[in-house]
N, C-alpha and C positions, 0 to 999 in steps of 0.2 A: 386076372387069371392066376395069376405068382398067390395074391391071398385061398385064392381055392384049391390050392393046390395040383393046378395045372403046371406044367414043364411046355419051355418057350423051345422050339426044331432051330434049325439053321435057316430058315425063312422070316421067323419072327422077330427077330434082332432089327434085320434090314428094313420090315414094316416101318416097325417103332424110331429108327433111328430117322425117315422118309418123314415120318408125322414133328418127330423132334424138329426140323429141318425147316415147317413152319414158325416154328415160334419164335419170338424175339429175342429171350434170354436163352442160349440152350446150351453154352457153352460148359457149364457144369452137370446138366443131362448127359450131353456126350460124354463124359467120363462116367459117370455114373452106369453107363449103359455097355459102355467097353470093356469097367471092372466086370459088373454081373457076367457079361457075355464068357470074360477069362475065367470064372468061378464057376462055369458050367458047363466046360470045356471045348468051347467055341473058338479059341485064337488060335490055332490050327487051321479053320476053316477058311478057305477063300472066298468065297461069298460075304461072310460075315466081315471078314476084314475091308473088303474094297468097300461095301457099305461105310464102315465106319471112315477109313480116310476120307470118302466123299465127303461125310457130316463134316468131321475136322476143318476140312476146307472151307468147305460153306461159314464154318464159323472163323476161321481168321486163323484158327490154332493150327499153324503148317507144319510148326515144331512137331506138333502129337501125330499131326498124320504120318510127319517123315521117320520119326521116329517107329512106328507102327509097318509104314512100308521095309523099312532097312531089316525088321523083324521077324519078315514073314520067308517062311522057308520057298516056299515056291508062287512066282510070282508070276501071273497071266498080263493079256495084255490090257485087259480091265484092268488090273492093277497099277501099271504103267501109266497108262490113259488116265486115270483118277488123279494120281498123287503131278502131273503134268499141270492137270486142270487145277489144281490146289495151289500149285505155284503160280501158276496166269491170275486166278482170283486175287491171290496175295499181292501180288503185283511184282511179283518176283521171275519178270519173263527169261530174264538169262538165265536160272536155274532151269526154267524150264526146256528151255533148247539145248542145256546140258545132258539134263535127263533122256530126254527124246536119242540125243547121240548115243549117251550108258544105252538105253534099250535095244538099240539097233546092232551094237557091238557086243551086246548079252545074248543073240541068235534071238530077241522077241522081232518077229514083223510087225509093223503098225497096219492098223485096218482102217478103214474110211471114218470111224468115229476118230480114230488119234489123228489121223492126216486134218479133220475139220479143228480141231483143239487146236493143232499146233502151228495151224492159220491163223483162228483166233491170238496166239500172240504175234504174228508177223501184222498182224492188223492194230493190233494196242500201239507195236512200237514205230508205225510206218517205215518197216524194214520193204522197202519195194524189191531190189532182189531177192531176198531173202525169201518172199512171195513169190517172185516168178519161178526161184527152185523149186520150191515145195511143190509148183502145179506142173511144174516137167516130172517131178517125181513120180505125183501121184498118176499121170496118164503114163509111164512107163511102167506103175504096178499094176498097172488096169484099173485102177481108183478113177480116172478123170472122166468117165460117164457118167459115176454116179450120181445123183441129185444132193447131197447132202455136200457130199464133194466137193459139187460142182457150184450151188447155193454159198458156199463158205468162200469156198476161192475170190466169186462174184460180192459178196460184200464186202473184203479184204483187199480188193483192188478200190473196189466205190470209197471205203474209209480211206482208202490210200492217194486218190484223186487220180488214180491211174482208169480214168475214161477209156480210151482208147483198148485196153487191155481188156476192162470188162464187156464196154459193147459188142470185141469180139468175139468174147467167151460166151457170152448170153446169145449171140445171131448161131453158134454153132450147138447148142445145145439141143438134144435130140426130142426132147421134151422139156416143156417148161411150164412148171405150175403155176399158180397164181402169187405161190411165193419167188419164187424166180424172178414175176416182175412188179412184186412190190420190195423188192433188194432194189433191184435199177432204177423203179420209180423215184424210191428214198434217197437216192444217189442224187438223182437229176434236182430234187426238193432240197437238199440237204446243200446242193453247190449253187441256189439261188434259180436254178433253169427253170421256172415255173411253166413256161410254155412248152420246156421238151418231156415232162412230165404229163401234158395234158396230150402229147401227140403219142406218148407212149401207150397210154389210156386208151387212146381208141385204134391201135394197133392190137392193142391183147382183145380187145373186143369181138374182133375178128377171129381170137383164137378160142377163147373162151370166156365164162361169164368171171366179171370182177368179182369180189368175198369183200364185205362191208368195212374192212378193214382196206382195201383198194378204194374203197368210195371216197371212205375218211380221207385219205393221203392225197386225193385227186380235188376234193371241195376245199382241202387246205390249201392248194397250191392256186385253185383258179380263184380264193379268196385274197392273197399276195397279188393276183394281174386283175383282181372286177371285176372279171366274166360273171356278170349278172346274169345273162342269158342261158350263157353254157352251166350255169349254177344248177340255175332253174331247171335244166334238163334232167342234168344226173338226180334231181332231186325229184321226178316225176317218176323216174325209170326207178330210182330205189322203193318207192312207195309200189308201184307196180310187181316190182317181184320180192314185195316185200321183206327187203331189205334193213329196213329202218331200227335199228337198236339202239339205245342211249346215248352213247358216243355216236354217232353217226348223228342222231339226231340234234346233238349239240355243238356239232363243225358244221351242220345246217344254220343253224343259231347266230352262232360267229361271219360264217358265210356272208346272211344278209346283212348283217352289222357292217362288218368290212365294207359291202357295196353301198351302205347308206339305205340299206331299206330296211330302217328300224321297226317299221308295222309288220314285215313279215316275220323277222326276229321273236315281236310279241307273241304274232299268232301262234308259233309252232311253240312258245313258256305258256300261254292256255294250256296246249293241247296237253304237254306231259309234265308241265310243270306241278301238277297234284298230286305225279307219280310219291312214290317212298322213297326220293333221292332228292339232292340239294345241288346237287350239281346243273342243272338247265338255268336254275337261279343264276348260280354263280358265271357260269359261263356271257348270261345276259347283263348280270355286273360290270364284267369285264368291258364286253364290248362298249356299253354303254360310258365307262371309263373310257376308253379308248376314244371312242368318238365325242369325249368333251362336256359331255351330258355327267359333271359329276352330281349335282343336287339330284337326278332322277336314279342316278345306280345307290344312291344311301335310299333314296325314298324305295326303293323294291328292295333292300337287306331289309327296313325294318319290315317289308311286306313277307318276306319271308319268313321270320320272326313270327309274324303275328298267325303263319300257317303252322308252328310248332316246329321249325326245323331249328336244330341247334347249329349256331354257327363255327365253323370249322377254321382252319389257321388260313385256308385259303380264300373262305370271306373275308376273314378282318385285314388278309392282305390290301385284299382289293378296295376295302372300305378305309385304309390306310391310306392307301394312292388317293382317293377321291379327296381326303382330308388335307394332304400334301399338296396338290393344283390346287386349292380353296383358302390354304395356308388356315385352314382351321387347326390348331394348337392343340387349344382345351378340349376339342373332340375326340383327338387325335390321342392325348394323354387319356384319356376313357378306358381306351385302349388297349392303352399302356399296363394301366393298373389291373386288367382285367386278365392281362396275361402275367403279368405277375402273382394278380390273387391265387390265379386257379394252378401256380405252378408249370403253366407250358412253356417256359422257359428252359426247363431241363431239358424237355425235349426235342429229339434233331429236326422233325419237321415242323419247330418250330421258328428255325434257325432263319427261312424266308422271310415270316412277321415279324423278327427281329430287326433282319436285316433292314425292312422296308421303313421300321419304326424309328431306325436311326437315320435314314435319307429324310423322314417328315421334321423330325429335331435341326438335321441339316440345313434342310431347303426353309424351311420355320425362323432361322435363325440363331437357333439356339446349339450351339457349339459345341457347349459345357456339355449341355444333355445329351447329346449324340455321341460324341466319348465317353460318358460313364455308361451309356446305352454298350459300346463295343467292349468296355472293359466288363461288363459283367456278365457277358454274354459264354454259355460252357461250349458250344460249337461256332465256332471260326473256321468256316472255308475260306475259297479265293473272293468270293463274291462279298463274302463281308469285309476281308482287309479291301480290296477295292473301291466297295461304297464308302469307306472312312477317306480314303484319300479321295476319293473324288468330293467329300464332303468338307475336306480341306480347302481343297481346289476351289469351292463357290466360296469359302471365305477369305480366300486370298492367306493363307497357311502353307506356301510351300516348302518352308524349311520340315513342319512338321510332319506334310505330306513324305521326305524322302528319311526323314527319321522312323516312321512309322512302316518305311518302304524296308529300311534292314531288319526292322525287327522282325518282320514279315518271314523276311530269308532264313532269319535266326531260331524263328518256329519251325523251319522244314517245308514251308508252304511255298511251291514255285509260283512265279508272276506269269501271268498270262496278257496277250495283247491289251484286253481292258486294263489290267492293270499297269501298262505303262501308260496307257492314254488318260488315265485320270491321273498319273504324275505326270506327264508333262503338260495336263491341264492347268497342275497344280505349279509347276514353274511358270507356267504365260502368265497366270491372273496374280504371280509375286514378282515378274520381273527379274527371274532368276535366269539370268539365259546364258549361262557356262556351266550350270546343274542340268537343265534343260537338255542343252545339248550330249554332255554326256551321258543324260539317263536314254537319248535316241540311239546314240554311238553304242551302249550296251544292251541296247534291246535287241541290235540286230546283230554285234558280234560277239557279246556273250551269251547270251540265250539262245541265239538263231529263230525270233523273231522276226517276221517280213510283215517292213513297215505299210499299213495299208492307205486311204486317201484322209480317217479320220487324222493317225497320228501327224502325217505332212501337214493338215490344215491347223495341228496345235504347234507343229512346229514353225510354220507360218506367220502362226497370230505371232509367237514367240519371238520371233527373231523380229518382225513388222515393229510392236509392239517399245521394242530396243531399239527401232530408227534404223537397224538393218534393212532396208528396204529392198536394193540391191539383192543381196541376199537372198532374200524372201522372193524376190520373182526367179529369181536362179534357179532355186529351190524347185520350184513351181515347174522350170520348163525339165529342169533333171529329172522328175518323178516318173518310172514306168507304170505310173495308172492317173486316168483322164482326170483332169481338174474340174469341179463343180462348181455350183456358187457360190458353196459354201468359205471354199478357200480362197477366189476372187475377192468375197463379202470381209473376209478376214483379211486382205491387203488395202481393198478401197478403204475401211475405216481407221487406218493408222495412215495411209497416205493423205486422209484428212485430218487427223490428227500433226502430223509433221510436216503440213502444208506441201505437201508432194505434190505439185500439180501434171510435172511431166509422167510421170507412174500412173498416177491415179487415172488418166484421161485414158490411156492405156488399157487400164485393169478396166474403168469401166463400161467400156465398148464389148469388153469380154463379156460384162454381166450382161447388158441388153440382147446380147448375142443367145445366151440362155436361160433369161427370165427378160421378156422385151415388156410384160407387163405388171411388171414392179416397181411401182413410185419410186420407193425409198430408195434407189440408187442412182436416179435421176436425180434425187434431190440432193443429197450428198457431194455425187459429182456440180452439182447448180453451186450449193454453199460454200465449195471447196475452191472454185474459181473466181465466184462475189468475193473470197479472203485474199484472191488472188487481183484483186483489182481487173479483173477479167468480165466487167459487165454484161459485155455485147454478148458473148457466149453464154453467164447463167443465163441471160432474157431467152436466149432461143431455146435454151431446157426447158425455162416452165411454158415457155409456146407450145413445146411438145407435151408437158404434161398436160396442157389444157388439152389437147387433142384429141390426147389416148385415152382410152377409157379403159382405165385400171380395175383390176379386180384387186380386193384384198380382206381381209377380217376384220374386224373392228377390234379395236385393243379395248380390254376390259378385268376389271378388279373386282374383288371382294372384301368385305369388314364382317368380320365374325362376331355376333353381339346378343348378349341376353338367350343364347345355345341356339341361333337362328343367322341367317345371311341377308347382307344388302350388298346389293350387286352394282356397279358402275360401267358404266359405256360410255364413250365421246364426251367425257366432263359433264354426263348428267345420271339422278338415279334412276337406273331401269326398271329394278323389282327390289320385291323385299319378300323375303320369308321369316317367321319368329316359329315355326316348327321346330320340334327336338328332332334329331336323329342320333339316340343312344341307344 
């Protein structure tokens, strides 16, 4: 337009800066587009301006918009609202409930778009008061009917775990779309409820029809509880009112896999699996990982492959993972080198196959390689410094686990629950347990993390492990969340270890109590009072072992050889494959 000598109105700015807004790089566009706009006597104009602080925002540049706002003679409540939303993006929520006050004490009122903004930051910072003001506010402005309003409040209580507040914002609500209750469904999905999520489902049923995007959220949640059955329904009724869109069709996908009905799984990768997307592939990848079946999720990438799809960072994930449970190396280095040829290493979504590439070097064995894997790596999130200490932690490295833990800090990177649980994984498997302990003591009084049942079970083995036994069941009956077997399992094997017979007999009456048909803690307990010159008791264990009839998997290995696998079960060989999967 500008080459033919057309002249851009005060409409045409905000297009183009809307289109700029897609693109990846656009932070030098936005200027570029701000100068023209001032050289053609646009920075006067309101419209043009709030457009442009949006961009700013959207790109990270809070400075130029603040700057740009502080500039403009007269300022709306779009304007307000925008440069609000700029600082919430930034992650700058206290400026932004600064601003919010400037407006109100500037004669601007806020309207139900700035009332939902300025939720959104009471929700980032789980300010729970700070939430229930804002929603006494807005129903004293006559804001609290509205659906946008009302929608915002309702996710800002759910992100906040304030249940009770939302159920009864959401039971009052005069109207409630389908988004209304896929907020609360997400809520109930999001806090583990998978069954109050499935009853919420067929309460909206009643009210109206679910949007494929309700389906989705509903096949996820009865995929977490089995519901093979109830699966199968929603999956009749979506094809019936035709329903069925790509996504939907690939939480179908996963669906059957989770329930173990991997023939159904197939049949729906027939049906769209020829589509012009790679994703139903990948999806049956996954599941097919999940469910253990690694040689068959490599045998469908190269099937993919041989239909012309190019494989994406989140194939080679998954064909990463398969390589890692198979502790195949050299397949695994294929890769390796494949992402380093093509250069996607620079990039951020490549940051997961990274990540994953350094847990296979981990879990593989190989140490050396999984550090220089982290050290070269340009995007370091939480999940990366984490996978490295918890890669520590399998090698019995905890010194370097809590050395690698400051440097962490030192980057500006805060720790998160996983990441205290793979250090104090990484103190149990070193025997460090006055590190140990004080990385527990600072996860919950400096950070104000709440320790959940994984970290007590590492603190468990921890202290067990040091012949704290004592201790360690202390531990156990202090904890305000229910012990598993996992933590039981984590005291019977150090009570056999330090010949604890009066603990052990204890803990393991616990286990029978909640896995009654698992050998291996009858035997334990058996071998742990044979050491104890306690006969007449192991002989009544294995009496009962003879009795019961156990279930359990069979333990089984692999040897990676000539780019192909030989498989081992119960000390004999099962199968053998000399297939490539490159």
């Amino acid at each position: 337009m500008l080459s033919g000598g057309g002249r851009p109105d005060r409409f045409t700015f905000p297009l183009v800066a809307r289109a700029v807004s897609a693109l990846p790089c656009r932070s030098g566009l936005t200027k570029e587009i701000h100068s023209l706009g001032i050289r053609m006597g646009f920075s006067g104009d309101g419209y043009f301006c709030n457009s442009l602080i949006a961009l700013y925002g959207r790109c990270n540049d809070i400075v130029y918009a603040r700057n740009l706002f502080d500039e403009m003679r007269e300022r709306d409540v779009v304007s307000w609202t925008t440069m609000i939303s700029g600082y919430i993006q930034s992650g700058d929520v206290l400026e932004s409930f600064r601003l919010f006050h400037e407006m109100r004490t500037s004669g601007i009122e806020p309207n139900s778009v700035t009332l939902a903004v300025v939720i959104r930051a009471f929700k980032v910072e789980k300010i729970v008061d700070g939430g229930r003001q804002l929603h006494g506010f807005a129903i004293k402005r006559g804001f609290g009917s509205q659906e946008l309003v009302q929608n915002s409040i309702l996710t800002a209580y759910s992100k906040m775990d304030c249940f009770e507040e939302a159920e009864k914002l959401f039971h009052f609500m005069e109207e409630r779309s389908f988004v209304s209750w896929n907020i609360l469904m997400l809520a109930y999905f999001s806090a583990g409820d998978f069954f109050k999520v499935v009853e919420c489902f067929q309460r909206m049923m009643a009210e109206l029809y679910p949007s494929p995007e309700t389906l989705t959220l509903v096949i996820s949640a009865l995929s977490k509880c089995r519901e093979h059955r109830m699966g199968q329904q929603i999956h009749c009724y979506a094809v019936k009112r035709g329903q069925i869109d790509m996504v939907l069709q690939a939480s179908f996908m996963d669906f059957y896999a989770q329930c173990e009905d991997l023939a159904s799984s197939f049949s729906l990768l027939e049906e769209i699996g020829k589509l012009n997307s790679s994703t139903p592939w990948i999806v049956m990848m996954w599941a097919l990982v999940q469910s253990g079946q690694f040689i068959q999720a490599i045998s469908l990438f190269q099937k993919m492959q041989n239909l012309g799809f190019e494989p994406n960072t989140d194939a080679m994930r998954c064909l990463v993972t398969a390589y890692t449970h198979l502790g195949a190396l050299l397949l695994g280095k294929v890769i390796h080198g494949y992402l380093v040829r093509h250069q996607l290493s620079a990039e951020a979504e490549a940051e997961r196959l990274e990540t994953s590439i350094l847990n296979m070097y981990a879990k593989c064995g190989n140490i050396t390689c999984a550090r220089r894997c982290f050290d070269n790596m340009v995007y370091k999130d939480i999940v990366t410094w984490s996978s490295m200490m918890e890669s520590y932690a399998i090698h019995g490295m905890g010194l370097e686990a809590i050395k690698l833990f400051h440097q962490m800090q030192e980057a500006g990177v805060s720790p998160n629950s996983i990441t205290f649980l793979s250090l104090l994984s990484s103190c149990s498997h070193s025997g460090l347990l006055n590190e140990g302990c004080q990385v527990f003591s600072s996860m919950i009084e400096n950070f104000g993390i709440k320790a959940d049942l994984s970290h007590y079970t590492c603190m468990v083995d921890l202290l067990a492990r040091a012949g704290k036994l004592t201790e360690a069941l202390n531990l156990i009956h202090s904890m305000d969340v229910k012990p598993d077997w996992r933590i039981w399992g984590a005291l019977l094997a150090s009570c056999r270890v330090h010949r604890n017979i009066n603990i052990g007999e204890c803990v393991a009456q616990r286990m029978f109590e909640l896995e009654p048909a698992n050998a291996g803690y009858h035997i334990i307990l058996s071998n742990m009072q044979a050491g104890g010159d306690q006969w007449a008791k192991s002989e009544r264990i294995w009496k009962n072992i003879k009795e019961i009839e156990f279930k359990g998997r069979p333990g089984w290995s692999c040897i990676e050889e000539k780019g192909g696998f030989s498989f081992f079960c119960c000390c004999r060989l099962l199968a053998s494959t000399s297939r490539r999967y490159l």
